[in-house]
mmCIF file of the N, C-alpha and C atoms, coordinates in Angstrom:
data_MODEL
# 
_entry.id   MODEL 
# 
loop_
_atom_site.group_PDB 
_atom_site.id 
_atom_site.type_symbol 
_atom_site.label_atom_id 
_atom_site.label_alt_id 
_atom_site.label_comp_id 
_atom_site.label_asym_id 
_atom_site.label_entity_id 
_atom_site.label_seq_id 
_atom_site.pdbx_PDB_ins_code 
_atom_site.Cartn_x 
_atom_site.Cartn_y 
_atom_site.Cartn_z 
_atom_site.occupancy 
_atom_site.B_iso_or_equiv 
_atom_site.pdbx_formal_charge 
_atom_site.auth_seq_id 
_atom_site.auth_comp_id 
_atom_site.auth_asym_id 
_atom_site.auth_atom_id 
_atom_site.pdbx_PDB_model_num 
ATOM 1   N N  . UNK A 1 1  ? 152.045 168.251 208.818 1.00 0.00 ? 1  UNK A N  1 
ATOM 2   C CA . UNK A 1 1  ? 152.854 168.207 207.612 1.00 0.00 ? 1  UNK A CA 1 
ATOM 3   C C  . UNK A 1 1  ? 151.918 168.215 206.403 1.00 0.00 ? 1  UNK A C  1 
ATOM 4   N N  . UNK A 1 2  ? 152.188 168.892 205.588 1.00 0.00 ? 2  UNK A N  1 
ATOM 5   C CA . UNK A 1 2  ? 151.375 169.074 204.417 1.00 0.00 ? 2  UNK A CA 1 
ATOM 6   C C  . UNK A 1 2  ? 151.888 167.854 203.327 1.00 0.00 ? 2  UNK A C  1 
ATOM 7   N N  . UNK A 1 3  ? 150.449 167.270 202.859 1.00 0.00 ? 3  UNK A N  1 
ATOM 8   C CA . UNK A 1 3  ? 150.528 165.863 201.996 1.00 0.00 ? 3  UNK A CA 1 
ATOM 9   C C  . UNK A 1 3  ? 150.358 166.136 200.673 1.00 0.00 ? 3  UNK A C  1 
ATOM 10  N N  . UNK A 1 4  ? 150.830 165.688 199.470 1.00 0.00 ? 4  UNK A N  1 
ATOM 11  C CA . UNK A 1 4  ? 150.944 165.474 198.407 1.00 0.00 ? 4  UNK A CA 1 
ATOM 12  C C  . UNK A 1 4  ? 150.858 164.020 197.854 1.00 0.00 ? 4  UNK A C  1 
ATOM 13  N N  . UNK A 1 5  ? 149.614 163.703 197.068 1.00 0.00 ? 5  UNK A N  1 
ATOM 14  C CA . UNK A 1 5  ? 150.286 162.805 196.179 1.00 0.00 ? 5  UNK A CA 1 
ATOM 15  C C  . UNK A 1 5  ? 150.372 162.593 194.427 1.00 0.00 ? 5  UNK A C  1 
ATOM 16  N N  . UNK A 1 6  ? 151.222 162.076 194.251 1.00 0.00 ? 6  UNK A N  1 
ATOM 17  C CA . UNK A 1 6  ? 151.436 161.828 192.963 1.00 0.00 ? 6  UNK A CA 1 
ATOM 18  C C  . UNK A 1 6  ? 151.026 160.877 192.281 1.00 0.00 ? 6  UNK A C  1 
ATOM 19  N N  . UNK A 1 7  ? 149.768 160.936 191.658 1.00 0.00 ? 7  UNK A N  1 
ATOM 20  C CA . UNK A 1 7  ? 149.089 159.872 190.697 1.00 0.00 ? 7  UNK A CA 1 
ATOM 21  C C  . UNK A 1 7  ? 149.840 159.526 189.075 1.00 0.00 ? 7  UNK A C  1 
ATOM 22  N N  . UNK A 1 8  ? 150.635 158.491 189.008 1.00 0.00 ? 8  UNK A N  1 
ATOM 23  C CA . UNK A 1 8  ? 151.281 158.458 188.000 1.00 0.00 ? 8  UNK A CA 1 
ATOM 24  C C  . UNK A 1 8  ? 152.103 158.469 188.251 1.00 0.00 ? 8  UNK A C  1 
ATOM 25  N N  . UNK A 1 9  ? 153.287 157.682 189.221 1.00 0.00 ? 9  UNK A N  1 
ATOM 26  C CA . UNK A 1 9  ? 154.687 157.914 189.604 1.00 0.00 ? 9  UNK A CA 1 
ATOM 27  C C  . UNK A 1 9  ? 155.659 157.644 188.792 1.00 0.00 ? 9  UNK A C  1 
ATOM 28  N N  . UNK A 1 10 ? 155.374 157.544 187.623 1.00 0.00 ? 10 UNK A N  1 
ATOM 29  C CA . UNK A 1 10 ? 156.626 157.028 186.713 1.00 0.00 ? 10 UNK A CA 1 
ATOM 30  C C  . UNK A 1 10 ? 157.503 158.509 186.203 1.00 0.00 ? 10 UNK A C  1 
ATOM 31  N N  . UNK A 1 11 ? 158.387 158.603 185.304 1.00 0.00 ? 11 UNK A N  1 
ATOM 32  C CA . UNK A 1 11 ? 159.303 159.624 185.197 1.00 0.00 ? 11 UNK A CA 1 
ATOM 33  C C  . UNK A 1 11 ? 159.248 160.499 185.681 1.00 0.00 ? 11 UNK A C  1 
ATOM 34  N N  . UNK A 1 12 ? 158.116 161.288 185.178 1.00 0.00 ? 12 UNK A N  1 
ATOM 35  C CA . UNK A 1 12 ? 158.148 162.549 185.387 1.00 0.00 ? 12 UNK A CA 1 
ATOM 36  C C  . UNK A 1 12 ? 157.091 162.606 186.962 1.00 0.00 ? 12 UNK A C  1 
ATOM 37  N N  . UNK A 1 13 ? 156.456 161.564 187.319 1.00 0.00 ? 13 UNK A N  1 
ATOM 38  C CA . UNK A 1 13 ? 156.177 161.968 188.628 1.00 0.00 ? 13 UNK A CA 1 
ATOM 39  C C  . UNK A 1 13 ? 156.651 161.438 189.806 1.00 0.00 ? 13 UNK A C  1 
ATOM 40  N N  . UNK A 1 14 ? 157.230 160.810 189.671 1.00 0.00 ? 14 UNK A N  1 
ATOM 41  C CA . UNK A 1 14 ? 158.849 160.207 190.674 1.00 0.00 ? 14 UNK A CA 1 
ATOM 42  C C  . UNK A 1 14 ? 160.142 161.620 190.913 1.00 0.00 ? 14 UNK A C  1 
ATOM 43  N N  . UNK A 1 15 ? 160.236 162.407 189.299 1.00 0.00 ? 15 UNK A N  1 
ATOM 44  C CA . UNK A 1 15 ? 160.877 163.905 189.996 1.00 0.00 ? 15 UNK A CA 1 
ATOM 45  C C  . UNK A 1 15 ? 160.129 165.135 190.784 1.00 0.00 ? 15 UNK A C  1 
ATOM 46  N N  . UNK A 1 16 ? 158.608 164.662 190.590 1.00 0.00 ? 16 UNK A N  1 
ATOM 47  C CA . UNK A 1 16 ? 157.858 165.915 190.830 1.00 0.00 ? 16 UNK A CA 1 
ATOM 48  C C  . UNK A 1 16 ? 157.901 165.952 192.576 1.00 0.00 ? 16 UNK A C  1 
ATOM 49  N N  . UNK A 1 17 ? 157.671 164.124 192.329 1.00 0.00 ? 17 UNK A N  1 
ATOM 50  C CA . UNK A 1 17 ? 157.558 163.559 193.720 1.00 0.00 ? 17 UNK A CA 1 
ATOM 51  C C  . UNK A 1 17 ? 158.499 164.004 195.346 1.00 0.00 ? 17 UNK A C  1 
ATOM 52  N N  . UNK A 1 18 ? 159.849 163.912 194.473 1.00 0.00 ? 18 UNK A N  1 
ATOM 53  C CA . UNK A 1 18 ? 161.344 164.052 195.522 1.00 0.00 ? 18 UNK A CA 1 
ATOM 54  C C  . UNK A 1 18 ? 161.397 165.745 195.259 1.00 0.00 ? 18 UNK A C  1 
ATOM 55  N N  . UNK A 1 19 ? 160.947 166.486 194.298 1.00 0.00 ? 19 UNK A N  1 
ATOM 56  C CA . UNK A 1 19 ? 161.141 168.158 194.571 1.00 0.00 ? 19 UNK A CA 1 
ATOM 57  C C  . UNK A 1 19 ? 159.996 168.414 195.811 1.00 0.00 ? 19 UNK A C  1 
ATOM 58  N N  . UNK A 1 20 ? 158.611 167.799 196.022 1.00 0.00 ? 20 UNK A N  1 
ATOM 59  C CA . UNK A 1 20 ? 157.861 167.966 197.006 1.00 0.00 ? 20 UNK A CA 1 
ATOM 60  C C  . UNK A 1 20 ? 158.684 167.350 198.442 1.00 0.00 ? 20 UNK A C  1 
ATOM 61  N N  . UNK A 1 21 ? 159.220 166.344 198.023 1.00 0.00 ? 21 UNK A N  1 
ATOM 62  C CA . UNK A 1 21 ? 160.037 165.599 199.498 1.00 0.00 ? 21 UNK A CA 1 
ATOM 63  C C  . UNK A 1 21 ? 161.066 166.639 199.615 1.00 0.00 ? 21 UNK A C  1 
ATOM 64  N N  . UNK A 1 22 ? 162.093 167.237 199.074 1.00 0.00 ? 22 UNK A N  1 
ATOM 65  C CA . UNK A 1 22 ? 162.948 168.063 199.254 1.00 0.00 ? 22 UNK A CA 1 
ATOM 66  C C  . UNK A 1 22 ? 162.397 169.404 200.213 1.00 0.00 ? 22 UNK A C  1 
ATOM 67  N N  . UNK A 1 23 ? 161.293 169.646 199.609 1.00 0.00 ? 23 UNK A N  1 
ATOM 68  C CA . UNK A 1 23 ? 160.513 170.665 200.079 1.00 0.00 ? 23 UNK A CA 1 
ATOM 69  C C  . UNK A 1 23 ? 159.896 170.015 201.615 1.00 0.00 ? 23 UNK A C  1 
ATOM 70  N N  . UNK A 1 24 ? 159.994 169.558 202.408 1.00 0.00 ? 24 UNK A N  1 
ATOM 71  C CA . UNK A 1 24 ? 159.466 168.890 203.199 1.00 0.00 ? 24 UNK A CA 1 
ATOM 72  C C  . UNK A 1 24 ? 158.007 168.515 203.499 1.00 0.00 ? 24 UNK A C  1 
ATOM 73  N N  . UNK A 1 25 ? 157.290 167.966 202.172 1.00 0.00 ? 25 UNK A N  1 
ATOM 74  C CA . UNK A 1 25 ? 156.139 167.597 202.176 1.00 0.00 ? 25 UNK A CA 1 
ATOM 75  C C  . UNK A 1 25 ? 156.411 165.902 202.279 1.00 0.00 ? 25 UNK A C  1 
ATOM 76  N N  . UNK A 1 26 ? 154.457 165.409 202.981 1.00 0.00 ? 26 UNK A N  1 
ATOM 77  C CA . UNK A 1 26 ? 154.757 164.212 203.091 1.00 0.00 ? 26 UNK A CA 1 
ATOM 78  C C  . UNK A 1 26 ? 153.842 163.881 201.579 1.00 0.00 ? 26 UNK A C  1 
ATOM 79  N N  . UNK A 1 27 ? 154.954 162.758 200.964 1.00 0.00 ? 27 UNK A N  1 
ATOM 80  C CA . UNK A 1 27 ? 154.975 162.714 199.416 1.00 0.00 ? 27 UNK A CA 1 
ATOM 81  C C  . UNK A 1 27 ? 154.009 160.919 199.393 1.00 0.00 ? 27 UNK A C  1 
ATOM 82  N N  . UNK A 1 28 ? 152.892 160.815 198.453 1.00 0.00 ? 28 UNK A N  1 
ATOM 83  C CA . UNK A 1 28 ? 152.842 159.394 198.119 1.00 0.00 ? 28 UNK A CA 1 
ATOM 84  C C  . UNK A 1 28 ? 152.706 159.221 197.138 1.00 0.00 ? 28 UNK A C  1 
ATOM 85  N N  . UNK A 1 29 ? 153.031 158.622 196.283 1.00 0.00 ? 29 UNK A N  1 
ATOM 86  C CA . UNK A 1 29 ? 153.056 157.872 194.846 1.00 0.00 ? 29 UNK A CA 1 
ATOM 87  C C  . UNK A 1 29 ? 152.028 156.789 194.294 1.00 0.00 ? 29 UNK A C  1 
ATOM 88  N N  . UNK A 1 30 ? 151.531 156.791 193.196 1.00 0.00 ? 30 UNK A N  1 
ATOM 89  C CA . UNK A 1 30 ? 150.731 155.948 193.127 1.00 0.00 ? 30 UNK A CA 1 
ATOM 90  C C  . UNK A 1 30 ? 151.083 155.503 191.608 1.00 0.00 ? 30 UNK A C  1 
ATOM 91  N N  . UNK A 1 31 ? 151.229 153.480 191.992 1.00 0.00 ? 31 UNK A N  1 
ATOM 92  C CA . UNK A 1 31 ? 151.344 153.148 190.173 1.00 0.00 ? 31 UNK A CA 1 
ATOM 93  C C  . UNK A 1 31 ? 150.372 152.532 189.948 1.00 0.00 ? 31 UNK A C  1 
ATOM 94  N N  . UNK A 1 32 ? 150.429 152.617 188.957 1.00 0.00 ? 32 UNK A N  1 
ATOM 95  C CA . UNK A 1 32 ? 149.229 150.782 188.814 1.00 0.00 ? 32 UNK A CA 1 
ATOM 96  C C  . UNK A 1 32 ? 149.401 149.477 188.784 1.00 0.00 ? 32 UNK A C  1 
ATOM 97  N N  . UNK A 1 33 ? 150.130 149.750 189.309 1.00 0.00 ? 33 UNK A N  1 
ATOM 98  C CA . UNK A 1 33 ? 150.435 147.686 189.621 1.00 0.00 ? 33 UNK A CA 1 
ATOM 99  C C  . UNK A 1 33 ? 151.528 148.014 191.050 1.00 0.00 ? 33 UNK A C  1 
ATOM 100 N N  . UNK A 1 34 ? 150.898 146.593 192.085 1.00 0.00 ? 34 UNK A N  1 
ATOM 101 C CA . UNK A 1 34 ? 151.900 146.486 192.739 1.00 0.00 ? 34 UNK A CA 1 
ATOM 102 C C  . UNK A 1 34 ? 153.087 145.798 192.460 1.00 0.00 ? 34 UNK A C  1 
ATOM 103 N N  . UNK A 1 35 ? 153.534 145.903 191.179 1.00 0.00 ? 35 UNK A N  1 
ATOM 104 C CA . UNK A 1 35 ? 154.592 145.164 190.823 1.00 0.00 ? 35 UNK A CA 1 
ATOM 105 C C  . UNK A 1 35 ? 155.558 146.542 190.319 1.00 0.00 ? 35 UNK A C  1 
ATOM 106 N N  . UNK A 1 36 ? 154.971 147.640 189.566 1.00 0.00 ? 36 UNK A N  1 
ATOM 107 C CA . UNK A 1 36 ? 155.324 148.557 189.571 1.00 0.00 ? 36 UNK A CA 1 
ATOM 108 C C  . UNK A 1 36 ? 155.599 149.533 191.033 1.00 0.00 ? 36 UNK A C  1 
ATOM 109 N N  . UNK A 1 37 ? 154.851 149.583 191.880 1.00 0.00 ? 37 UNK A N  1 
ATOM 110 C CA . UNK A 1 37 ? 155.364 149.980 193.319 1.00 0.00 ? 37 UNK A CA 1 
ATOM 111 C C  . UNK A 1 37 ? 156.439 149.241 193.925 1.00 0.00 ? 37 UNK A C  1 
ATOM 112 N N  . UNK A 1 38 ? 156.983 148.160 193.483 1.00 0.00 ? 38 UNK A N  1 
ATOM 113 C CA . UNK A 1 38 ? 158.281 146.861 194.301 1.00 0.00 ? 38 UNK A CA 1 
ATOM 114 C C  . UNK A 1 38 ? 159.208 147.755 193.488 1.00 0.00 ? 38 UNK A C  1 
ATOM 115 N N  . UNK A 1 39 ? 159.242 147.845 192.087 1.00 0.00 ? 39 UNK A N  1 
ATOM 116 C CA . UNK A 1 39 ? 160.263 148.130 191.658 1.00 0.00 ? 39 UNK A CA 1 
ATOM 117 C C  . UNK A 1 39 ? 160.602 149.602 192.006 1.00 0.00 ? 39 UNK A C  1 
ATOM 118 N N  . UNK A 1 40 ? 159.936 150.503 192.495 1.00 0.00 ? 40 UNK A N  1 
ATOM 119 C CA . UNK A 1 40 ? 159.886 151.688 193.181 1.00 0.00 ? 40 UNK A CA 1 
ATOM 120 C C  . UNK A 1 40 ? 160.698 151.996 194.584 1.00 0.00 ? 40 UNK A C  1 
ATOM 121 N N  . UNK A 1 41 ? 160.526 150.824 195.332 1.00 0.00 ? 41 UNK A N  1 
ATOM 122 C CA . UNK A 1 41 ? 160.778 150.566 196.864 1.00 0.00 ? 41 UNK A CA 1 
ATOM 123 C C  . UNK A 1 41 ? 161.628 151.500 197.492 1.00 0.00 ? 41 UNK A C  1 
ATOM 124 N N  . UNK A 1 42 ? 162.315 151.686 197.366 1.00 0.00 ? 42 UNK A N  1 
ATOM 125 C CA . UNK A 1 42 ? 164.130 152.609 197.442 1.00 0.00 ? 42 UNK A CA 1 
ATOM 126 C C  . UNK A 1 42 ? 163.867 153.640 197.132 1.00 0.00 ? 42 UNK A C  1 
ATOM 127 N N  . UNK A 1 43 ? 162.508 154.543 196.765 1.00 0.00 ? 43 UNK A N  1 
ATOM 128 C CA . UNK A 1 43 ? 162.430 155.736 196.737 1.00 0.00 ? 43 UNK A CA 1 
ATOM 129 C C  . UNK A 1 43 ? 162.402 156.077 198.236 1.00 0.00 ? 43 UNK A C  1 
ATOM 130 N N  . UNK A 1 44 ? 162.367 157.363 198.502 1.00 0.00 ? 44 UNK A N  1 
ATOM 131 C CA . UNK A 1 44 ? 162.756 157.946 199.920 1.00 0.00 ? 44 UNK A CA 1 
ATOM 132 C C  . UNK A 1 44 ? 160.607 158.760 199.732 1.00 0.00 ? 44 UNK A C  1 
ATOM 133 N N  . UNK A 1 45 ? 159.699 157.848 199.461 1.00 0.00 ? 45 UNK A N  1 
ATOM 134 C CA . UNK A 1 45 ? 158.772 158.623 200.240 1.00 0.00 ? 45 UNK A CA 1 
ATOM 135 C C  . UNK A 1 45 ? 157.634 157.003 199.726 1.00 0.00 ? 45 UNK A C  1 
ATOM 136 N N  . UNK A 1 46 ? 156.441 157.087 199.749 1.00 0.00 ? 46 UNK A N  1 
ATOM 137 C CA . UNK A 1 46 ? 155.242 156.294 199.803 1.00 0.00 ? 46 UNK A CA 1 
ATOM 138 C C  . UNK A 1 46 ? 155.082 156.397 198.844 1.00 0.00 ? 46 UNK A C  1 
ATOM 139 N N  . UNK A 1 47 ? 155.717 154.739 198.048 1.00 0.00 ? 47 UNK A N  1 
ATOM 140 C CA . UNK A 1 47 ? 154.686 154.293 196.851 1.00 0.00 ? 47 UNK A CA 1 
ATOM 141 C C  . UNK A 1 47 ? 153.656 153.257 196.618 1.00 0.00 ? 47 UNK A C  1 
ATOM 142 N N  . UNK A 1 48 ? 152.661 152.839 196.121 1.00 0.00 ? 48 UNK A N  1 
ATOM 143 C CA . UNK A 1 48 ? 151.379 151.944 196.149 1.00 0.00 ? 48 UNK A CA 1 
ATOM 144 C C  . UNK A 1 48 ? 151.162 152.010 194.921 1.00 0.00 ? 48 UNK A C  1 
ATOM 145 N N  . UNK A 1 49 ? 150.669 150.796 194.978 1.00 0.00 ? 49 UNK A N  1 
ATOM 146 C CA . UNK A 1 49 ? 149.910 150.137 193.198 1.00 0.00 ? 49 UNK A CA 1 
ATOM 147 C C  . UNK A 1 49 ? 148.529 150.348 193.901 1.00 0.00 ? 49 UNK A C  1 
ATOM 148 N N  . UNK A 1 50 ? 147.885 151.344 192.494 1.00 0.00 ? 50 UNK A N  1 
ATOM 149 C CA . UNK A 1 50 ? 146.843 151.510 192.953 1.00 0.00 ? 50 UNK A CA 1 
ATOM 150 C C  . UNK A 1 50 ? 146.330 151.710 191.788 1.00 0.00 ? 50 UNK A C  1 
ATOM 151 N N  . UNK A 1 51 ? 145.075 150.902 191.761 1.00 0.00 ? 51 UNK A N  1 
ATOM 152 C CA . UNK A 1 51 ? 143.920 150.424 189.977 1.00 0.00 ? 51 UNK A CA 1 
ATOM 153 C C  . UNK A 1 51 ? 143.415 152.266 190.177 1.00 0.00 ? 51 UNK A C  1 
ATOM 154 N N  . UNK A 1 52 ? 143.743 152.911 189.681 1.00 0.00 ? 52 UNK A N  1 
ATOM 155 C CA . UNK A 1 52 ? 142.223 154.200 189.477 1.00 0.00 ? 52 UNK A CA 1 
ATOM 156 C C  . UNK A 1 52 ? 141.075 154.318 188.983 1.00 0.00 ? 52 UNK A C  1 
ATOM 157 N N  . UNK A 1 53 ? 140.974 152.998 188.155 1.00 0.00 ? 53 UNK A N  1 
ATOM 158 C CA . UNK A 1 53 ? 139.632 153.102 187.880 1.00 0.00 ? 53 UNK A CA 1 
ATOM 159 C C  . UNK A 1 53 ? 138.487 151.947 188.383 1.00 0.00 ? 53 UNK A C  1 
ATOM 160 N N  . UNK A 1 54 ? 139.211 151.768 189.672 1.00 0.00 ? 54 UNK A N  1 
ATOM 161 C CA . UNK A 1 54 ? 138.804 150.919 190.729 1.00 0.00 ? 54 UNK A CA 1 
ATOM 162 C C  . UNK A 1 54 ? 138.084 152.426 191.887 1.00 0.00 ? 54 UNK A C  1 
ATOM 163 N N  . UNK A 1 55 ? 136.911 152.578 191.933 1.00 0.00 ? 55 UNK A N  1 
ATOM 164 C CA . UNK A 1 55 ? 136.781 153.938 192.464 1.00 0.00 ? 55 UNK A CA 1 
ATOM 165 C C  . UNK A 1 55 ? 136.834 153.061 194.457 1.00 0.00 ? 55 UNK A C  1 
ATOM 166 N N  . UNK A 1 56 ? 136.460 151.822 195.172 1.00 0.00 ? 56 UNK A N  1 
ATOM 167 C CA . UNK A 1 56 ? 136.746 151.550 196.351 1.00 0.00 ? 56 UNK A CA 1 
ATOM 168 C C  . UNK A 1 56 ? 138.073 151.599 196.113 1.00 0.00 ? 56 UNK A C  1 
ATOM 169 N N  . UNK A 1 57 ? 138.839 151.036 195.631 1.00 0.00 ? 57 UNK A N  1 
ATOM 170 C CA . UNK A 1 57 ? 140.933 151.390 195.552 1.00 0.00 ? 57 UNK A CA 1 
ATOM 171 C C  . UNK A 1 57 ? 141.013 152.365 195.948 1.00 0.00 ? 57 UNK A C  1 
ATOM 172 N N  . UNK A 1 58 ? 140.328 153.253 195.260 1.00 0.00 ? 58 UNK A N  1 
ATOM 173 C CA . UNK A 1 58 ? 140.925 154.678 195.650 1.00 0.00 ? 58 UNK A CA 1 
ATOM 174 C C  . UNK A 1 58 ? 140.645 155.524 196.337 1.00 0.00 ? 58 UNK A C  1 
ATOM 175 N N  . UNK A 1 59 ? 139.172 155.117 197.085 1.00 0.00 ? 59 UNK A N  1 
ATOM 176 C CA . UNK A 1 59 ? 138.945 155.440 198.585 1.00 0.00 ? 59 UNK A CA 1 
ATOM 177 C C  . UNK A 1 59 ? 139.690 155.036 199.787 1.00 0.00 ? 59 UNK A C  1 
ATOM 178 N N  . UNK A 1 60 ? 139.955 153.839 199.531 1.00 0.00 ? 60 UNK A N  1 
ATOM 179 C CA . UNK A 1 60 ? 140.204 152.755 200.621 1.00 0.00 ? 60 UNK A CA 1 
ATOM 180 C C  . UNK A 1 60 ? 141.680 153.531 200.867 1.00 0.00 ? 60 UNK A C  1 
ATOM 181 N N  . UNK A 1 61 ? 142.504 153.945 199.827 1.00 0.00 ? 61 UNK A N  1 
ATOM 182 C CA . UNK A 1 61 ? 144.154 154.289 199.432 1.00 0.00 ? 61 UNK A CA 1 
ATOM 183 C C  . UNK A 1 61 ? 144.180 155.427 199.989 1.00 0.00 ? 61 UNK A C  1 
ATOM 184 N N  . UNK A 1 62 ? 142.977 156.376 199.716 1.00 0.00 ? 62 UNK A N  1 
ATOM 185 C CA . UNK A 1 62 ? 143.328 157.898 199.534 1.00 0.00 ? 62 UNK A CA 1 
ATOM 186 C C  . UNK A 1 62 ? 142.941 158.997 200.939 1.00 0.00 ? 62 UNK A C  1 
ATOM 187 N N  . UNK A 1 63 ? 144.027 159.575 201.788 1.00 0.00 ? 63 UNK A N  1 
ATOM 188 C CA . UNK A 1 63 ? 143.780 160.011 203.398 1.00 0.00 ? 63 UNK A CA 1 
ATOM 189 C C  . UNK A 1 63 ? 143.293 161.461 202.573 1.00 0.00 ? 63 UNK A C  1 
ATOM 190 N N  . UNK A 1 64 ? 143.742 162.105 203.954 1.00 0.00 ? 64 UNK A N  1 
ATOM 191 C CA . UNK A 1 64 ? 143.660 163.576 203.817 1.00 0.00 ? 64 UNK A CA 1 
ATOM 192 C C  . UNK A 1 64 ? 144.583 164.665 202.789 1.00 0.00 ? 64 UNK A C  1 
ATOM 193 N N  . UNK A 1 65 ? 144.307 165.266 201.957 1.00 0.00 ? 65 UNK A N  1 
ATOM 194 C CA . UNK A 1 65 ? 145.426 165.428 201.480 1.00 0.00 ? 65 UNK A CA 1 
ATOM 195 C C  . UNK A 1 65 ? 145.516 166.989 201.182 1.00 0.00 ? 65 UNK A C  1 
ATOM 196 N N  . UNK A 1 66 ? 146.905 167.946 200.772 1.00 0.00 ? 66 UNK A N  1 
ATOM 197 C CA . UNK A 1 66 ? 146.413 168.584 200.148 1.00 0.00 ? 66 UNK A CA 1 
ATOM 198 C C  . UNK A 1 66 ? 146.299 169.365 199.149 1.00 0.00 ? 66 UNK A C  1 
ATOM 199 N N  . UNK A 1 67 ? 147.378 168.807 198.280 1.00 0.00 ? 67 UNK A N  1 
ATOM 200 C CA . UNK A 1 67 ? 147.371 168.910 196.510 1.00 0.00 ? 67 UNK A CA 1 
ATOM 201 C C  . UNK A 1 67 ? 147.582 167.211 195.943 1.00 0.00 ? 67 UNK A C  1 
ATOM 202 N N  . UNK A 1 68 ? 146.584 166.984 194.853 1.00 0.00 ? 68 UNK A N  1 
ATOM 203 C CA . UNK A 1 68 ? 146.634 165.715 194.182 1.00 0.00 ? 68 UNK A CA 1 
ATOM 204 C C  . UNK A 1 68 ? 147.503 166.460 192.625 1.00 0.00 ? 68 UNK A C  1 
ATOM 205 N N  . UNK A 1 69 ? 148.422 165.778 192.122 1.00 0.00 ? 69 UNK A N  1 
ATOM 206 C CA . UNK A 1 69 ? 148.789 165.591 190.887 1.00 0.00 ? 69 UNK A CA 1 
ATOM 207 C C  . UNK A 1 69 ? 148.488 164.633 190.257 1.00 0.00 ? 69 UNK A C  1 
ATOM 208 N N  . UNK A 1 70 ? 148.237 164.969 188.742 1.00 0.00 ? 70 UNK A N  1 
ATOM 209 C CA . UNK A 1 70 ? 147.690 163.754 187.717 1.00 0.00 ? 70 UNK A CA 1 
ATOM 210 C C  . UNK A 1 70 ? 149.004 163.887 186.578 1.00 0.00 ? 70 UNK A C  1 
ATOM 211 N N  . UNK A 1 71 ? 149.788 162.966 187.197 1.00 0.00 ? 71 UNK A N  1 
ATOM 212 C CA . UNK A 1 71 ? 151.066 162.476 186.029 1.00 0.00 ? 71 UNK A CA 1 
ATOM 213 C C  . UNK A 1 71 ? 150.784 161.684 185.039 1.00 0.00 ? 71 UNK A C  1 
ATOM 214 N N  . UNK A 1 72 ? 150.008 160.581 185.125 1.00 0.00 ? 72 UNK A N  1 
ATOM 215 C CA . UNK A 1 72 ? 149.904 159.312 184.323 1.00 0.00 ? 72 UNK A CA 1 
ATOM 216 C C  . UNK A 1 72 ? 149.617 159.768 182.661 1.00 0.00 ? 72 UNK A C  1 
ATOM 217 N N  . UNK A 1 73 ? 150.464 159.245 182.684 1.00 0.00 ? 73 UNK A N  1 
ATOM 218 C CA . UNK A 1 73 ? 151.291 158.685 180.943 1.00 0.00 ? 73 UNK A CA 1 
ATOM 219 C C  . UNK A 1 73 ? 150.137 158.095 180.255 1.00 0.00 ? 73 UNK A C  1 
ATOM 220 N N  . UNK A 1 74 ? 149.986 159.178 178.794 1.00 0.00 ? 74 UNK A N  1 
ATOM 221 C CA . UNK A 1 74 ? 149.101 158.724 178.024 1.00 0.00 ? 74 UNK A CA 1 
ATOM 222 C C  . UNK A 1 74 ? 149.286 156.658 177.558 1.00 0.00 ? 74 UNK A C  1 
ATOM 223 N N  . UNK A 1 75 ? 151.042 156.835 177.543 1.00 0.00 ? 75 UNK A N  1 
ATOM 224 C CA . UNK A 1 75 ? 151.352 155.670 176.841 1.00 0.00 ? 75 UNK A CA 1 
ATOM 225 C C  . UNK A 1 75 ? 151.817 155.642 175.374 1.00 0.00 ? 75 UNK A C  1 
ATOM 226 N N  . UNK A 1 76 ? 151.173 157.055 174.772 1.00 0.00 ? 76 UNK A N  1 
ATOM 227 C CA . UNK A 1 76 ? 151.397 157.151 173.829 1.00 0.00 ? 76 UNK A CA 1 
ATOM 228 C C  . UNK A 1 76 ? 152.350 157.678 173.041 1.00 0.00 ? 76 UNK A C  1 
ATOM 229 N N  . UNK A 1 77 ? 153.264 158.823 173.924 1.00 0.00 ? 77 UNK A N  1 
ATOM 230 C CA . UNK A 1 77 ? 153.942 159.316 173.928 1.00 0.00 ? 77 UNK A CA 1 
ATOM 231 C C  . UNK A 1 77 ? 153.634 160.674 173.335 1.00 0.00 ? 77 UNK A C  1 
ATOM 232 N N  . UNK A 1 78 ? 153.058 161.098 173.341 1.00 0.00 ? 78 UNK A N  1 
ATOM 233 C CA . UNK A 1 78 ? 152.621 162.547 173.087 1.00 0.00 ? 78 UNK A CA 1 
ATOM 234 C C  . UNK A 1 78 ? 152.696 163.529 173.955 1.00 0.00 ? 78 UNK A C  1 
# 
């Protein structure tokens, strides 16, 4: 099964996320906080709080994959 994940799961990568699950890819999500991944739970694919600029996090987190997306939100709204 071909893997995808989505760095930045909030709006816009929570839809990018379920058009790859629709598509029958295996989908994972990544927020930055595991408090932000709880409130996620009830999505239909793999979400994780995960620091990125923790570079072991994101070894330790990150399998085989084989397209990465970079969603994450300036914050700023731009």
């Amino acid at each position: 099964m071909r893997r995808v994940l989505i760095v930045g799961c909030g709006y816009v990568g929570a839809a990018t996320a379920e058009l790859f699950r629709q598509r029958g890819w295996h989908v994972e999500g990544w927020v930055s906080s595991p408090q932000s991944a709880q409130s996620l739970a009830g999505q239909p694919f793999t979400v994780r709080g995960v620091d990125i600029t923790d570079a072991k996090a994101v070894a330790a987190a990150a399998g085989p994959l084989d397209i990465v997306i970079q969603a994450v939100s300036s914050r700023g709204g731009d």
